[in-house]
SEKOL-974405 format. One record per residue: residue in one letter; x, y, z of N, C-alpha, C in turn. Coordinates in steps of 0.02 Angstrom, whole numbers, padded with zeros to 5 digits, always signed. Example, Ala and Ser with C-alpha at 12.3 -4.5 7.8 and 13.67 -1.06 7.14 Angstrom:
// SEKOL-974405
A+00660-00284+00390+00615-00225+00390+00660-00165+00390/S+00642-00112+00354+00684-00053+00357+00645+00002+00394/
END
This chain:
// SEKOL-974405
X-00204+00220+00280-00205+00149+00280-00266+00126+00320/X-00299+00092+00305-00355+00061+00330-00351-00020+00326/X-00353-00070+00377-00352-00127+00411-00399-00140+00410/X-00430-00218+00409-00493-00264+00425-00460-00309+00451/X-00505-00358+00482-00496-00406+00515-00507-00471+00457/X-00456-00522+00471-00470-00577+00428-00535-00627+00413/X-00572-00632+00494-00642-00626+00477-00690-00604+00462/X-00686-00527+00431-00730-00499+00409-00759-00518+00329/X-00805-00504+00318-00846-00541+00237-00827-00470+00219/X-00831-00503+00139-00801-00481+00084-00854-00408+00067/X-00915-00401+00090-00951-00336+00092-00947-00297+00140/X-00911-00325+00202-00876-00272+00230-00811-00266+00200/X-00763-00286+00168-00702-00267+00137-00734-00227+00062/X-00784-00222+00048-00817-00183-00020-00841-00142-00013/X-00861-00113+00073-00891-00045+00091-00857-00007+00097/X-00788-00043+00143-00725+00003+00155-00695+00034+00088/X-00699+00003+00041-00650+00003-00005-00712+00057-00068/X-00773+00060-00054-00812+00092-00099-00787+00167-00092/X-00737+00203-00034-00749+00257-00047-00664+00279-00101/X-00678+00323-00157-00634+00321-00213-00548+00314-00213/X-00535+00352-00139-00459+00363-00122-00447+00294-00106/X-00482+00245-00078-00427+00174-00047-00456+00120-00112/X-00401+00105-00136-00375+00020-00185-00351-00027-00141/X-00346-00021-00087-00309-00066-00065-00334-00072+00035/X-00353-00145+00056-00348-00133+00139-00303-00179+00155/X-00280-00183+00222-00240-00213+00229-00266-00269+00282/X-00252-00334+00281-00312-00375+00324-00247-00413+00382/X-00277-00389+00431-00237-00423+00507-00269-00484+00539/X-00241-00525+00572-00261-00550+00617-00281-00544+00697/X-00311-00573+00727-00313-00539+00792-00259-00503+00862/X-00205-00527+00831-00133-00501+00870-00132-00444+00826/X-00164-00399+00769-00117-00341+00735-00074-00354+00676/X-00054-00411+00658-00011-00415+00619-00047-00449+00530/X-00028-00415+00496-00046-00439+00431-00035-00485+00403/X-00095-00515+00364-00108-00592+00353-00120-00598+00286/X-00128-00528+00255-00139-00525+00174-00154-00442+00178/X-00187-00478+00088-00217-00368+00076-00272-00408+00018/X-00318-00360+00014-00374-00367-00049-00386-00284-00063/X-00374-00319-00129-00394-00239-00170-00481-00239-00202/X-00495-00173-00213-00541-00171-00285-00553-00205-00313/X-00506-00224-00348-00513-00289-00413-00503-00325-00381/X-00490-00366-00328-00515-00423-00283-00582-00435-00276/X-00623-00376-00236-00655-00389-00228-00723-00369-00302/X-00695-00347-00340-00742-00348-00404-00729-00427-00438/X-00680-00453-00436-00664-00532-00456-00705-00592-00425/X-00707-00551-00374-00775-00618-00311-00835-00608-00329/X-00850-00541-00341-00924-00503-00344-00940-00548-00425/X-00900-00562-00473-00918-00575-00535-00917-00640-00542/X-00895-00684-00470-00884-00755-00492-00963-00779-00430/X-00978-00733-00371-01022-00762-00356-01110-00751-00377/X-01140-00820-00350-01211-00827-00362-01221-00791-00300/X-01263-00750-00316-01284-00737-00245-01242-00679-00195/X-01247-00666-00125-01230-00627-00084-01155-00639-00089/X-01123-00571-00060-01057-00594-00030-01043-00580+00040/X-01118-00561+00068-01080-00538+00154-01069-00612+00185/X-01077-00672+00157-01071-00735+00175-00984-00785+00158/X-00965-00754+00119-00885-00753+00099-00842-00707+00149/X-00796-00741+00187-00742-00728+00231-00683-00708+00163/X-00642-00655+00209-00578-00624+00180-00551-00670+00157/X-00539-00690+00223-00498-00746+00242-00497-00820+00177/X-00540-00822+00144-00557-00850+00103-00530-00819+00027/X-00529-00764+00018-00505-00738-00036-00461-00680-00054/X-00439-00658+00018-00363-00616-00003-00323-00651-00016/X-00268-00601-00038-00204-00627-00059-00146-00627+00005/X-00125-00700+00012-00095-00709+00078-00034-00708+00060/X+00017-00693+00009+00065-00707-00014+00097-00615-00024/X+00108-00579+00031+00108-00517-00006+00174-00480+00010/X+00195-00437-00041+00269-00409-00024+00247-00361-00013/X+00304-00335+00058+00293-00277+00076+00378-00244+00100/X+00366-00200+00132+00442-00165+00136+00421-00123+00218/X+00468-00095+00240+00488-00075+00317+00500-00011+00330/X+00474+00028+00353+00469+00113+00351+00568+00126+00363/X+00620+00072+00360+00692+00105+00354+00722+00094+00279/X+00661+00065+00247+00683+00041+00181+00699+00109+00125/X+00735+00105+00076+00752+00158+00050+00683+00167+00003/X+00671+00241-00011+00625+00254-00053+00632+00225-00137/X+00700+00220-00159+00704+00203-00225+00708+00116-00228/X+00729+00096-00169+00703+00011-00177+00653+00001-00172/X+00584+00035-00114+00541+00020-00137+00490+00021-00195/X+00525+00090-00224+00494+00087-00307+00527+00062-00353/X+00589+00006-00335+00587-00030-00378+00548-00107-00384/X+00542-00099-00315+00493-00178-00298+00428-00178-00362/X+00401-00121-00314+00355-00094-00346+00332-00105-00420/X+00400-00073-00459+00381-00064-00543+00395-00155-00565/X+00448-00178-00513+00438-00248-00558+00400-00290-00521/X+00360-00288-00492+00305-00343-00483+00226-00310-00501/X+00242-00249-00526+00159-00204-00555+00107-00204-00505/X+00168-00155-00452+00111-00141-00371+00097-00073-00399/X+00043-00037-00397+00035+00019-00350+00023+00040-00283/X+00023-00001-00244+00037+00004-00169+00063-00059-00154/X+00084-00058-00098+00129-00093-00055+00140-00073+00016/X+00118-00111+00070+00094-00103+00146+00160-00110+00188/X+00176-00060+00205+00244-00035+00266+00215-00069+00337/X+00255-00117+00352+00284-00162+00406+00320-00157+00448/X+00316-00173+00504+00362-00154+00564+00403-00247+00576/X+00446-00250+00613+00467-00304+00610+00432-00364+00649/X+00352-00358+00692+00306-00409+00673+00257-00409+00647/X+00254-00374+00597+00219-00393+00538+00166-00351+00528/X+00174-00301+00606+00110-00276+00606+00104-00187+00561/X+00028-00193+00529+00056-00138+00484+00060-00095+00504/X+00111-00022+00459+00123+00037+00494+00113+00109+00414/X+00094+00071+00356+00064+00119+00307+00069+00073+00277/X+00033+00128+00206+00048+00099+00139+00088+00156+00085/X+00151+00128+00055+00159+00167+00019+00120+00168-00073/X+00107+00230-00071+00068+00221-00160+00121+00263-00203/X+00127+00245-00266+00165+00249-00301+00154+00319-00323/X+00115+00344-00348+00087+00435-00347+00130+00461-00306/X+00127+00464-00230+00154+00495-00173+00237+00485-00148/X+00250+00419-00197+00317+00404-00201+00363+00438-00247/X+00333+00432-00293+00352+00471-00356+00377+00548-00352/X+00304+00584-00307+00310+00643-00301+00364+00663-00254/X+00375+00621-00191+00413+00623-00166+00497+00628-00195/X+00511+00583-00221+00573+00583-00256+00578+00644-00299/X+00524+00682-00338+00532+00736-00384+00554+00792-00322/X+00512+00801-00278+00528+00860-00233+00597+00834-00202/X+00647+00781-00180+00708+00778-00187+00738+00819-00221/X+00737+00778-00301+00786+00799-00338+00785+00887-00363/X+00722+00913-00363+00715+00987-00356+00729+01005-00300/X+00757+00982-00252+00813+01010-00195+00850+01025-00193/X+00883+00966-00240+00962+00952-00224+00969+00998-00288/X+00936+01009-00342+00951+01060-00384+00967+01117-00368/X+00915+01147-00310+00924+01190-00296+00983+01226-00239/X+01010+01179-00233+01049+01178-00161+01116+01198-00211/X+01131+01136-00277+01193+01144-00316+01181+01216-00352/X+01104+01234-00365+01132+01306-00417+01153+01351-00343/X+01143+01353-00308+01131+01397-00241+01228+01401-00228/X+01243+01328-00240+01330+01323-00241+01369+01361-00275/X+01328+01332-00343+01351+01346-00405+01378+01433-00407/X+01325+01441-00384+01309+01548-00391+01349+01564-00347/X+01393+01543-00289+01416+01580-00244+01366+01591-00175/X+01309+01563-00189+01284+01589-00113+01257+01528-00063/X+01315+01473-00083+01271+01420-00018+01343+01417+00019/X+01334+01391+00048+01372+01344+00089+01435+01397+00121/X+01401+01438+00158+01441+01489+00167+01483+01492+00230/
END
């Protein structure tokens, strides 16, 4: 997870974000606590609407301040359901003031839940056979 500050310009939120692994930063205010997020295609949406520079455009000016997020006690399968119905691939883990504490991405969620259920498979054939739960 990587954080900016809400006054930072939009070519510092395009440097951070140039390297391939992060879509997404998460933008705080000066107490720590999150005030929005701008993605990629945020900031490729500004880059195509402006004349001119963008180290002169504030975040603060063009993230998205309206953002759902979820709470590192939240269950893994509600948050991928948030997820599939509002067409996140990430979504920024919150502590209860606001301040951020990850991001979950839907890849790593996913995978997560598969290595579950290949657990619990393995735990029931392990039953199944006579040799668990001894």
């Amino acid at each position: 997870m990587i954080t900016i500050q809400e006054d930072a310009s939009l070519g510092d939120a395009a440097r951070l974000l140039s390297d391939t692994h992060r879509a997404l930063l998460v933008v705080c205010n000066g107490e720590g606590a999150m005030v929005g997020v701008i993605t990629k295609t945020d900031v490729v949406r500004q880059v195509a609407q402006c004349q001119g520079s963008v180290e002169g455009k504030r975040l603060s000016m063009v993230m998205t301040r309206t953002v759902t997020s979820c709470q590192s006690d939240d269950q893994l399968h509600d948050v991928l359901a948030v997820m599939k119905e509002m067409g996140f691939v990430h979504i920024p883990i919150v502590d209860n003031n606001a301040r951020p504490a990850g991001v979950v991405n839907t890849r790593d969620a996913l995978q997560a839940l598969l290595r579950e259920v290949k657990d619990e498979e393995l735990l029931l054939r392990a039953y199944v056979m006579g040799v668990g739960y001894q």
